[in-house]
N, C-alpha and C positions, 0 to 999 in steps of 0.2 A: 548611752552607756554610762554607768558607774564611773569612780577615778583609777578602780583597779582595770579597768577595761571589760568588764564582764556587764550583766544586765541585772545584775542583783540587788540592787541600790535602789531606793525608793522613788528617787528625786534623778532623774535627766537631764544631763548638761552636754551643752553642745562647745567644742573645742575653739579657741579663741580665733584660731585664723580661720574656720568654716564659716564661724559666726560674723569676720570681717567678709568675705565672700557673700554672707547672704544679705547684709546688708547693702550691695550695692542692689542698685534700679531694676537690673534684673531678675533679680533672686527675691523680691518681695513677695513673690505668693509662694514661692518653698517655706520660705520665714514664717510667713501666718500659716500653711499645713503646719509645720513641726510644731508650732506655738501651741495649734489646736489639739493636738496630740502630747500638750503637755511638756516639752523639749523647751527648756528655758537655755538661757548664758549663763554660765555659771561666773559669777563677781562674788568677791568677799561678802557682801551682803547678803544675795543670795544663799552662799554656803552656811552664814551665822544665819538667816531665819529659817531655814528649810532643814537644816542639819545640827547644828550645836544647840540650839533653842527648845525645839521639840525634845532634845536630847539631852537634856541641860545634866539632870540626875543620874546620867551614867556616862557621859561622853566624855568627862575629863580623865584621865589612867594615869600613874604613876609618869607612864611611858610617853604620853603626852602631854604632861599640865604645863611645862614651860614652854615648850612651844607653843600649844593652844593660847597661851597668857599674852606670850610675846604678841601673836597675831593681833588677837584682839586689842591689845595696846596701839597695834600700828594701824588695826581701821579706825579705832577711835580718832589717835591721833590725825587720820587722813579726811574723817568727814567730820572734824569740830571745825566753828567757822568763829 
């Protein structure tokens, strides 16, 4: 499902406590179906290559640059080493 909840979104992401669920022992070949069918976890990184990136030339709006900005400020800050 999209982040609006609908199926309209290009890109699939599965919600963070299903995705702690299917990581456990038992849920490993539900994990590889959904995987196979393209159903990722959606993580900051994911959301900036699969979304902001491809989108780079129309994804920022008035309505969102500061926040868009802020974000990416605070992944950067979170994966420089």
């Amino acid at each position: 499902m999209g982040d609006n909840g609908t199926n309209d979104s290009e890109y699939i992401f599965v919600n963070k406590t299903i995705f702690a669920w299917l990581n456990e022992k038992a849920q490993k070949g539900i994990k590889q179906w959904l995987k196979g069918l393209g159903v990722d976890e959606r993580t900051d990184l994911t959301y900036l290559h699969k979304t902001i990136i491809p989108n780079v030339a129309c994804y920022i709006t008035r309505e969102n640059a500061i926040k868009t900005i802020k974000m990416l400020f605070m992944l950067f800050q979170k994966n420089a080493t």
